[in-house]
C-alpha positions as CSV (number, residue, x, y, z in Angstrom):
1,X,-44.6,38.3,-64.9
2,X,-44.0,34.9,-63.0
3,X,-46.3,34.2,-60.3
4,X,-44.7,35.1,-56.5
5,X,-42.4,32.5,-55.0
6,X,-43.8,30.8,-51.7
7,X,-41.2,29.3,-49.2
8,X,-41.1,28.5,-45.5
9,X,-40.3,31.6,-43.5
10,X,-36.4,31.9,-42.8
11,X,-35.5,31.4,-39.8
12,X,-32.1,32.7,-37.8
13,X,-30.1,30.3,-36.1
14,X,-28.1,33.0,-34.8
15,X,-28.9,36.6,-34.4
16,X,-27.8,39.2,-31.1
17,X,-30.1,41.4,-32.1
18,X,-32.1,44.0,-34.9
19,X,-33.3,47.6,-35.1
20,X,-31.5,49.3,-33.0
21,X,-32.2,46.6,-30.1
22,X,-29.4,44.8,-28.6
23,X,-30.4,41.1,-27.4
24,X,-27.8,41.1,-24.9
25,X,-28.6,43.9,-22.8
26,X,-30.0,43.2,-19.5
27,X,-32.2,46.2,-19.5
28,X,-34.1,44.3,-22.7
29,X,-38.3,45.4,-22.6
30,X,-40.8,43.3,-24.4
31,X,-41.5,46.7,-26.7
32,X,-38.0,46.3,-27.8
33,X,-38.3,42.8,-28.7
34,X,-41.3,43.3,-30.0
35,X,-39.6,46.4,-32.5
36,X,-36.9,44.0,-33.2
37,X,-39.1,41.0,-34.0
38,X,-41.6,43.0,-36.2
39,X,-38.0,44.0,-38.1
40,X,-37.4,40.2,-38.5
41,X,-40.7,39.5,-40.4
42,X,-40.6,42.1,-42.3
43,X,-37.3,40.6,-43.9
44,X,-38.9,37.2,-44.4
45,X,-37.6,35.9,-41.3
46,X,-40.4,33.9,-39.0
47,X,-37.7,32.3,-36.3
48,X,-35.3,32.6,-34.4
49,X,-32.5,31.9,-31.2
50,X,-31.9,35.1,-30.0
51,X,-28.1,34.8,-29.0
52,X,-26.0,35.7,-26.2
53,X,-22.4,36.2,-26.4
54,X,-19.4,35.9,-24.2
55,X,-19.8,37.5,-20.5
56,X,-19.1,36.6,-16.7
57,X,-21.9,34.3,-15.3
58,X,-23.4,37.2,-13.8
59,X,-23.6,39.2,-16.3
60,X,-25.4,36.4,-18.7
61,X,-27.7,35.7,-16.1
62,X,-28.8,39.1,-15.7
63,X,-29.2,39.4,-19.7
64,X,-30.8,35.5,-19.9
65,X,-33.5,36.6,-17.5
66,X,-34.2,40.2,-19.4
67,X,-34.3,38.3,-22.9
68,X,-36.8,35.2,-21.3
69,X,-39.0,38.2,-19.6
70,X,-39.1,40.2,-23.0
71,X,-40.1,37.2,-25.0
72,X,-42.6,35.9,-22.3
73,X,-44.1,39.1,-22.5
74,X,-43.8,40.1,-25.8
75,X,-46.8,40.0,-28.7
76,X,-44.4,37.9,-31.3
77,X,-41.7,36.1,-28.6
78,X,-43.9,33.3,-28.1
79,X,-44.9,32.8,-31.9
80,X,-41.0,33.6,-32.6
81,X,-38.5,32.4,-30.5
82,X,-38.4,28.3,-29.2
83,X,-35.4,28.9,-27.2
84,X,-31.7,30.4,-27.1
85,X,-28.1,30.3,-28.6
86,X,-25.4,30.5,-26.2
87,X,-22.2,31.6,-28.2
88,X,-19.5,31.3,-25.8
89,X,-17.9,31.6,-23.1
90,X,-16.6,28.5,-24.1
91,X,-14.3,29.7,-26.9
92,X,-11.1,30.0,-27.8
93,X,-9.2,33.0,-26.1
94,X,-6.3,33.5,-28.5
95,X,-6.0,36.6,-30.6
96,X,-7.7,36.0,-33.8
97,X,-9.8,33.2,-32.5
98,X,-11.8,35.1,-30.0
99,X,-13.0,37.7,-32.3
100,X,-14.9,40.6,-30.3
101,X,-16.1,38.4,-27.7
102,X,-14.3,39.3,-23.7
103,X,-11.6,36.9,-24.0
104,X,-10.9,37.7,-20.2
105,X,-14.2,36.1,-19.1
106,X,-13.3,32.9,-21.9
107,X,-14.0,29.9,-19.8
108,X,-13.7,25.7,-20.3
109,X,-16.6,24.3,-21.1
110,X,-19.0,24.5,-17.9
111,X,-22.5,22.1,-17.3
112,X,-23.1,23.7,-14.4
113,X,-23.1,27.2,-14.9
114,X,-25.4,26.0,-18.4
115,X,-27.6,24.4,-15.6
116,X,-27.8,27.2,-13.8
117,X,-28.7,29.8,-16.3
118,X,-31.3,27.7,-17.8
119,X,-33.0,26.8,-14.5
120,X,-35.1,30.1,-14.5
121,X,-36.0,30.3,-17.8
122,X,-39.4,29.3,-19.6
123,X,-37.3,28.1,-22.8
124,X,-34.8,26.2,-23.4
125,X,-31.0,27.0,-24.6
126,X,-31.2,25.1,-27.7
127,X,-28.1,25.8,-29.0
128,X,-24.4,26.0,-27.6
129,X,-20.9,27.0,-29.2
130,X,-18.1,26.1,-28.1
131,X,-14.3,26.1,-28.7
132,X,-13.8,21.9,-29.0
133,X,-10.2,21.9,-27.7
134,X,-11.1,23.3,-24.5
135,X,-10.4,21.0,-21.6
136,X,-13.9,19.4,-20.6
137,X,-15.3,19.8,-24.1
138,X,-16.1,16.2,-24.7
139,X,-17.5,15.3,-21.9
140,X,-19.7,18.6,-21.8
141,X,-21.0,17.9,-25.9
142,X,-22.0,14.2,-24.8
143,X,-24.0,15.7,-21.8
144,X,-25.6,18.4,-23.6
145,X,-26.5,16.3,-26.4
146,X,-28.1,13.7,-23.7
147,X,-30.2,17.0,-22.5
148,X,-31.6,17.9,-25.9
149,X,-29.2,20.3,-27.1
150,X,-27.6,20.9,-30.4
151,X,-23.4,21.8,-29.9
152,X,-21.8,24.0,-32.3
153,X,-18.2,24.8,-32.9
154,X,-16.9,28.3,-33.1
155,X,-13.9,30.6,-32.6
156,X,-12.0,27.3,-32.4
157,X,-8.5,26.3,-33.6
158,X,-9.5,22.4,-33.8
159,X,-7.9,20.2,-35.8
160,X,-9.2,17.6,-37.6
161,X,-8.0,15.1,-34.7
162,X,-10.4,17.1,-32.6
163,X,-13.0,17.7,-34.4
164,X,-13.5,14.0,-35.4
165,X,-13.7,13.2,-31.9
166,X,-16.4,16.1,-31.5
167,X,-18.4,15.2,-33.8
168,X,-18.0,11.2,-32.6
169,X,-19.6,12.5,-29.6
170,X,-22.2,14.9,-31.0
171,X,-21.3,17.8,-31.9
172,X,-23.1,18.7,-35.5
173,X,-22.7,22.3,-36.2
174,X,-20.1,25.3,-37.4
175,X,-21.1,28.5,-36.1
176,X,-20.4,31.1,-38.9
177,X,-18.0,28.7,-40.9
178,X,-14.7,31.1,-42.3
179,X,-15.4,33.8,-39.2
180,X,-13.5,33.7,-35.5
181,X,-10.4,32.5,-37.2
182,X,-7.2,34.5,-37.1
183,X,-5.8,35.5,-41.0
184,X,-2.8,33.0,-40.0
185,X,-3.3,29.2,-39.9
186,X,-1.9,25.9,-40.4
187,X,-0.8,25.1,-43.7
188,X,-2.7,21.9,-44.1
189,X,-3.7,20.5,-39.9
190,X,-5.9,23.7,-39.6
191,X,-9.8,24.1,-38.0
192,X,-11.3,25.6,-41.9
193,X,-10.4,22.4,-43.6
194,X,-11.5,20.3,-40.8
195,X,-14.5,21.5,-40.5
196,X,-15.0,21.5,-44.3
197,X,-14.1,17.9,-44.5
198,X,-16.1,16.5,-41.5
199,X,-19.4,15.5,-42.8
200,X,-21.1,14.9,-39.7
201,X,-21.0,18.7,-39.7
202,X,-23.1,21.2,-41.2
203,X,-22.1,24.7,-41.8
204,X,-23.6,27.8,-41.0
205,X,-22.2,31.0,-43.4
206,X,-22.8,34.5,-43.2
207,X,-23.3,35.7,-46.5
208,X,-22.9,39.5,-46.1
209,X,-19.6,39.4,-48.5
210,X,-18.0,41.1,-46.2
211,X,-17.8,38.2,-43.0
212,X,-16.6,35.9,-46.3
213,X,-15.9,37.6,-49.1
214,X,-18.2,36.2,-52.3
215,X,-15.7,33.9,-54.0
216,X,-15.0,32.5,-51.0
217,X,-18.2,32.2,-50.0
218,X,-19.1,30.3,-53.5
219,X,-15.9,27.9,-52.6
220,X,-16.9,27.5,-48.9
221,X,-20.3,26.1,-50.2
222,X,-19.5,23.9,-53.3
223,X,-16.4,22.0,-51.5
224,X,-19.2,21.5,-48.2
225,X,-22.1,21.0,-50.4
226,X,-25.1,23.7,-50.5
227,X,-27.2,21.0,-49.0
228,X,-24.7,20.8,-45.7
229,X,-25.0,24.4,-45.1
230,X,-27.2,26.9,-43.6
231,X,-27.2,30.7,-43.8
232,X,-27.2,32.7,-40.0
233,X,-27.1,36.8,-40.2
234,X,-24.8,36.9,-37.1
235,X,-26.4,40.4,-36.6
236,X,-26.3,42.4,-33.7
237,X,-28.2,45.9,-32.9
238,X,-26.6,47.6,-36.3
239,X,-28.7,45.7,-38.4
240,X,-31.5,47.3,-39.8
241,X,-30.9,50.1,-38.6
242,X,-28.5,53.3,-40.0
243,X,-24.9,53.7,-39.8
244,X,-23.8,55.0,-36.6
245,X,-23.0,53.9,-33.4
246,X,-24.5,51.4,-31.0
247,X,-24.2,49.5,-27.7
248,X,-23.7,45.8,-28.4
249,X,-23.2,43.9,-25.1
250,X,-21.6,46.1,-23.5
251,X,-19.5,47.4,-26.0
252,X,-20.0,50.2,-28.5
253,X,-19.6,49.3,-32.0
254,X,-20.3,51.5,-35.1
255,X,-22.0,50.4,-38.0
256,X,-20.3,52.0,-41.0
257,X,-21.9,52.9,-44.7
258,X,-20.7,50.2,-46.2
259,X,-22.4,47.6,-44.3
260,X,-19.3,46.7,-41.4
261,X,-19.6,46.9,-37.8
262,X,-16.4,47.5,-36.0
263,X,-15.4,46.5,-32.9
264,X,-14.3,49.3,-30.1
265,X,-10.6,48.9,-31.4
266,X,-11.7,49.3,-35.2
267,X,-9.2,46.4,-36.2
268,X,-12.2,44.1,-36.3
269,X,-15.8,43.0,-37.3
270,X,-18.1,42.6,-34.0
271,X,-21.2,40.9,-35.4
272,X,-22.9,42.1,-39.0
273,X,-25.6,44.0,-40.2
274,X,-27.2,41.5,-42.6
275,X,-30.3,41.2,-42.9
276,X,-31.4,37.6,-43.5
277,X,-33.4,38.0,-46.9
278,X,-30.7,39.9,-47.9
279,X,-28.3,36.8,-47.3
280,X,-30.7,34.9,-49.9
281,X,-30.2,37.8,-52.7
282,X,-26.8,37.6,-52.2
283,X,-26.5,34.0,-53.0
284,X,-28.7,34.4,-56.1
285,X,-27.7,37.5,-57.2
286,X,-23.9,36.2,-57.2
287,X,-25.0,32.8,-58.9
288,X,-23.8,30.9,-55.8
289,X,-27.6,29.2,-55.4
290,X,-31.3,29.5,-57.4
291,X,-33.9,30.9,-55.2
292,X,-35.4,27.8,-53.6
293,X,-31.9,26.5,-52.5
294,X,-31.0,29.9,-50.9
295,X,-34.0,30.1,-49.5
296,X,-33.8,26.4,-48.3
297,X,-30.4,27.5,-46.8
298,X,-31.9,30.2,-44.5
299,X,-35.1,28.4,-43.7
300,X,-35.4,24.7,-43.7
301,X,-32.1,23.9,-43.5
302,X,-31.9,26.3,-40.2
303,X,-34.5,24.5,-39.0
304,X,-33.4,20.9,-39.4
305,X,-30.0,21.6,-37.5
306,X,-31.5,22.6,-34.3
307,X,-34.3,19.5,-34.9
308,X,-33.5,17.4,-32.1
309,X,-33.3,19.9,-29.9
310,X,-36.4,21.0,-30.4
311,X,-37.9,16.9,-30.6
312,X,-36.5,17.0,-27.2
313,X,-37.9,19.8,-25.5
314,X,-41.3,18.8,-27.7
315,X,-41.6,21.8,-29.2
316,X,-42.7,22.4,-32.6
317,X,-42.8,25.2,-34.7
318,X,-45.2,26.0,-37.6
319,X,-43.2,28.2,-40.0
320,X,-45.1,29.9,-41.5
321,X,-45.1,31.2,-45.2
322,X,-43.3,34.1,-46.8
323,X,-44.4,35.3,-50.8
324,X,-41.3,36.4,-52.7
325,X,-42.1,38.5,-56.0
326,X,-39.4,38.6,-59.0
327,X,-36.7,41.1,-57.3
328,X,-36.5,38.6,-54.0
329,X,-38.7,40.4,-51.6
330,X,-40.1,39.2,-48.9
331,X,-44.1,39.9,-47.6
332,X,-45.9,37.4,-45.2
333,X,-48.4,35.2,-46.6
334,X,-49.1,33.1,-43.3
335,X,-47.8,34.1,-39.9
336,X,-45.6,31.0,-37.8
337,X,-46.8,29.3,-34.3
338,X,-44.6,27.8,-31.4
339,X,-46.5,25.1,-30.0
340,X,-44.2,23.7,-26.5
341,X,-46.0,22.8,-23.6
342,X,-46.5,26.3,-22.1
343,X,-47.6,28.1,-25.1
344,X,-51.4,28.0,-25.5
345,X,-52.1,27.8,-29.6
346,X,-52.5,31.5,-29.7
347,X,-49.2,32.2,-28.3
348,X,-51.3,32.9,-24.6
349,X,-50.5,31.1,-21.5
350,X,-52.2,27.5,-21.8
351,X,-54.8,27.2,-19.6
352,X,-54.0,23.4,-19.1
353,X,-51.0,24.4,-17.1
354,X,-49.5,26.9,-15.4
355,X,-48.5,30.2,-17.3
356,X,-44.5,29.6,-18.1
357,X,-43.8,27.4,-15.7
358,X,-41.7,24.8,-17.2
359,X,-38.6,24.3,-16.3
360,X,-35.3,23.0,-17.9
């Protein structure tokens, strides 16, 4: 028997939520976080942004300040969770392209209202998706980046006129690469082989088979290079948990047998219920990546895209160390830290300043 695999811990760059716990409700507990986060590590998974999806101001202020309370108060936020991932409101709107996000509520680009939900919380939004061809959006990606924040592209119809400019001004990531595109496109001018082509760009995948089917997933990865690309689970409160229904911000979705969640309609996927180790199986078990790259994919890699966001806000993050025996599964050898300015080395309120109390 070969001896057990050691990696980093995986870490999520974008997850609405786990267990039966839904990251974007604004009644969101610390227990439930907690539930949630103790899911995560059992999967291998030692990190994450918690992300928030598409809603009117008021509404994601009321969810940004139950999320920042659970994790302030929570056993594992502080060891877990750096900062947030804002996925829209910033997208595109059109059928297809907005996916199950409130295309009603879909807004330009905004630095103000980002300004104003931050200024409350204890950590930082990290990380921001947008639509790129949204009036505004250039100007907003050059200021973000300025403030220490990594700019994704999602749910976009760029073109590779657009997205060059993007990425000129900083812009650096694909949220969920293949997904929050409408089965029609452009024969040749279309967002897919833009973003493929940019290489200032790398690209996250969600490698359920079902968001990208495998062969397409395999493709996806060898024409953008398995070192260029990072593995996200894009789940929401369906995953690890049984099929059924469930309240996903705002919204009821059902998780079916086979793995899908549906949006209310049932024409549509609305999030997954992969669980992040499982990702990693599936690229080994489908010959798309050996274990270390896989596991690079959803851990190091993840981490390296959001690192000058987190140089900025001087946070750094210990990892932590996850044993994998021969069928891929995970147990925790080591567990991470969080080490910002507020955090104590513990995970407690540093007694060299006030408890929480910086501000972005």
């Amino acid at each position: 028997m070969m001896p057990p695999l050691h990696s980093d811990g995986l870490f999520d760059l974008q997850v609405n939520g786990y267990a039966g716990v839904d990251f974007n409700d604004a009644a969101l507990t610390a227990a439930q976080l907690d539930r949630a986060l103790e899911a995560m590590l059992a999967d291998g998974v030692t990190g994450c942004l918690p992300t928030l999806i598409t809603a009117t101001p008021g509404d994601l202020a009321a969810r940004f300040a139950a999320l920042d309370g659970a994790v302030q108060n929570s056993r594992l936020g502080p060891v877990m969770v750096p900062g947030y991932h804002l996925e829209g409101p910033f997208l595109n709107a059109a059928p297809g392209y907005c996916g199950c996000h409130p295309a009603q509520v879909m807004t330009d680009p905004d630095i103000a209202l980002v300004a104003q939900l931050e200024q409350t919380l204890s950590r930082p939004i990290l990380l921001i998706t947008i639509a790129p061809e949204r009036t505004n959006a250039m100007a907003a990606v050059r200021h973000w980046v300025a403030k220490g924040k990594v700019v994704a592209m999602g749910h976009s119809a760029a073109d590779f006129a657009c997205l060059a400019e993007a990425a000129t001004a900083g812009l650096s990531l694909s949220t969920h690469l293949g997904n929050g595109l409408p089965q029609t496109l452009p024969k040749l001018n279309n967002t897919l082989l833009a973003q493929l082509a940019e290489t200032r760009l790398t690209a996250c995948l969600i490698a359920d088979g079902i968001h990208v089917p495998r062969d397409a997933l395999r493709a996806l990865i060898a024409l953008k290079g398995a070192e260029n690309c990072v593995v996200v689970s894009d789940a929401v409160v369906a995953a690890a948990a049984p099929p059924g229904f469930y309240r996903f911000a705002g919204m009821q979705v059902e998780r079916l047998p086979d793995g899908r969640v549906m949006n209310p309609s049932g024409e549509g996927l609305a999030g997954s219920a992969l669980q992040l180790d499982q990702g990693v199986r599936n690229l080994v078990d489908w010959s798309i990546a050996p274990p270390e790259r896989a596991l690079a994919m959803a851990g190091t890699a993840a981490r390296a895209a959001i690192a000058p966001a987190l140089r900025a806000h001087h946070i750094t993050m210990t990892p932590g160390q996850i044993a994998w025996d021969d069928a891929m599964q995970p147990t925790l050898a080591h567990m991470p830290q969080i080490t910002p300015p507020w955090i104590g080395p513990c995970g407690s309120a540093s007694s060299a300043a006030a408890p929480m109390a910086r501000r972005y």
